[in-house]
C-alpha positions as CSV (number, residue, x, y, z in Angstrom):
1,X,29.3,125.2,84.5
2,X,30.7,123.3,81.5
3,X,33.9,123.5,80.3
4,X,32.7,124.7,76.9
5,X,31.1,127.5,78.1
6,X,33.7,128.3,80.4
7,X,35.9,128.5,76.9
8,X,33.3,129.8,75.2
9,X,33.1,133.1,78.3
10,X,36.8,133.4,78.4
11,X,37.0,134.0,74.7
12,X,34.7,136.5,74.7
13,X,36.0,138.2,77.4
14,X,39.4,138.1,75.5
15,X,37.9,139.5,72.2
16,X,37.2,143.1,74.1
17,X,39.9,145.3,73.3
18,X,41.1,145.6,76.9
19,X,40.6,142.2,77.6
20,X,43.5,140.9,79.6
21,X,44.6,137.9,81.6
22,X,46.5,138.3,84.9
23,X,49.6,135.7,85.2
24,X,49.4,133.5,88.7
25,X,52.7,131.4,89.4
26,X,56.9,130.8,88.5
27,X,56.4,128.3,85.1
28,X,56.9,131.2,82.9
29,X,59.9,132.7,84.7
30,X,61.7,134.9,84.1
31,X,59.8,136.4,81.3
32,X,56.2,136.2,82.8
33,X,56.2,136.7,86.3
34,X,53.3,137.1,88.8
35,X,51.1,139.5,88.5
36,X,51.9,140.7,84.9
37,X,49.3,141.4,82.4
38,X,49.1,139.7,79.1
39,X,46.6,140.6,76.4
40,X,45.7,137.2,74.5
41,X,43.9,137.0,70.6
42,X,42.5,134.4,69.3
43,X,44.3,133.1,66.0
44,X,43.2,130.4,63.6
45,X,47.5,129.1,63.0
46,X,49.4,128.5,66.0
47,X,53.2,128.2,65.7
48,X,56.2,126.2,67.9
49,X,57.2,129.2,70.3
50,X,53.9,130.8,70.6
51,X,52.8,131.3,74.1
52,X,49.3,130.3,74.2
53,X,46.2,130.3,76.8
54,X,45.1,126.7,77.1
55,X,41.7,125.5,78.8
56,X,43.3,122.7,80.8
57,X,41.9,120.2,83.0
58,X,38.2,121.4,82.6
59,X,38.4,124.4,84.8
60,X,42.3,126.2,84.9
61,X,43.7,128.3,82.9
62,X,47.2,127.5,81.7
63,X,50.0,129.7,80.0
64,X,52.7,127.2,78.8
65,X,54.7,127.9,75.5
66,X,54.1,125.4,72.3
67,X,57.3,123.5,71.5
68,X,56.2,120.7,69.3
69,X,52.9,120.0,67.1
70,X,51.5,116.8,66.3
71,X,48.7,117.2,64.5
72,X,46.1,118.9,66.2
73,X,47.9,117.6,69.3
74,X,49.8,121.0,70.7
75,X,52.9,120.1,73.5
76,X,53.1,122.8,75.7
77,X,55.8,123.5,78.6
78,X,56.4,126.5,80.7
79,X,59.7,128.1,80.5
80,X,60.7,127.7,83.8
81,X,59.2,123.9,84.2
82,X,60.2,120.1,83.3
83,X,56.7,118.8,82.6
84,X,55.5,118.6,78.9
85,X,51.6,119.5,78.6
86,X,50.2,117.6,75.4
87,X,46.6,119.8,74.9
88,X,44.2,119.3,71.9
89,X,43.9,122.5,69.5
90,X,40.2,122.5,70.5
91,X,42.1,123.7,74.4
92,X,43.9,126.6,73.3
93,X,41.6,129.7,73.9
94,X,44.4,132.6,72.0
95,X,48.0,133.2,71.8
96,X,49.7,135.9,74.1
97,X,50.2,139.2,71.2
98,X,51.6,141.6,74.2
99,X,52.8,141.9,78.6
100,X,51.6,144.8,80.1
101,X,55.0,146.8,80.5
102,X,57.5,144.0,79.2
103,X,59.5,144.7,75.6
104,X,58.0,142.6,72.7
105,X,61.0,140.9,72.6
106,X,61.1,139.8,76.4
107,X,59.0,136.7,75.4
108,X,59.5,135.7,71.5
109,X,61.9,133.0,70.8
110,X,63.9,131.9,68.2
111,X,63.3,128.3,67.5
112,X,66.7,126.5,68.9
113,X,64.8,128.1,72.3
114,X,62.1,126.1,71.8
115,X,63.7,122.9,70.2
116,X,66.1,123.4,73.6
117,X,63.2,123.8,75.8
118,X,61.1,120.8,74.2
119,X,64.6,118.7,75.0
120,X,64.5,119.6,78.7
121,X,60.7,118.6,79.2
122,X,61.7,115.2,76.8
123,X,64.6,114.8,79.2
124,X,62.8,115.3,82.3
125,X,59.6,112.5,81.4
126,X,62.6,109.7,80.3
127,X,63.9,110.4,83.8
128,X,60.6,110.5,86.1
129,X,61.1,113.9,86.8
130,X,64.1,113.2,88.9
131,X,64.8,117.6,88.9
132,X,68.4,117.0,90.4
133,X,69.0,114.8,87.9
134,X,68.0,117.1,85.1
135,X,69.5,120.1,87.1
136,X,73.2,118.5,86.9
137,X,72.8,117.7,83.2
138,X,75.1,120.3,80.7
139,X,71.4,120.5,78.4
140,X,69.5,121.9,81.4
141,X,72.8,124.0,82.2
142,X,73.2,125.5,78.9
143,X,69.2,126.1,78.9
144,X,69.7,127.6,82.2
145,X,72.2,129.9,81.2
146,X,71.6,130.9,77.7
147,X,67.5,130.6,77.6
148,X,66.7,131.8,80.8
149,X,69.5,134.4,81.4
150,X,70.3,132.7,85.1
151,X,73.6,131.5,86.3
């Protein structure tokens, strides 16, 4: 099947009012954890902090927050991840508008969040994803403690 009408499937499942995605994996801890729910729309602007639905690598599904735009290039990182994911705007299938269960608030951030979080990923590349590295560093400490609530 192609990947455009893999997209194309995915967005039409989305557009049905109880159309929801189930979250798989630990990128998005603490504030999207396996098995949650999250309803996704489809949006024509996409801002830095918006948790988005990307059509990645021709057949997954990723759910990484935007923390820089370049154009119609989107870099995307999960919350609880090193690696930056640069995606073209044609990728992103919707932006998450609601969890299943979780307070509104659980997964908007204010934007020294996502300038913090963009750092990390930044941080992690220059280094070749040495994570003990990073780990030991006061940025990663301070996003530890004051992003992701852990101490």
């Amino acid at each position: 099947m192609s990947s455009v009408l893999i997209a194309a499937t995915i967005k039409h499942m989305l557009s049905d009012e109880n159309g929801s995605i189930q979250v798989r994996g630990t990128s998005m801890l603490p504030y999207l954890k396996e098995g949650n729910h999250v309803i996704i729309q489809d949006e024509s602007k996409y801002k830095e902090g918006d948790i988005l639905l990307i059509h990645y690598k021709s057949s997954e599904l990723l759910i990484h927050r935007l923390v820089c735009r370049k154009k119609r290039t989107f870099i995307c990182k999960g919350d609880n991840a090193f690696r930056l994911e640069e995606v073209d705007r044609d990728q992103v299938l919707g932006k998450l508008v609601g969890v299943v269960e979780t307070k509104e608030a659980d997964y908007l951030w204010s934007k020294w969040k996502v300038h913090l979080s963009y750092c990390i990923g930044v941080q992690a590349k220059r280094s070749g994803y040495e994570l003990d590295r990073i780990k030991k560093s006061l940025l990663y400490r301070i996003y530890r403690r004051f992003v992701l609530g852990l101490e």
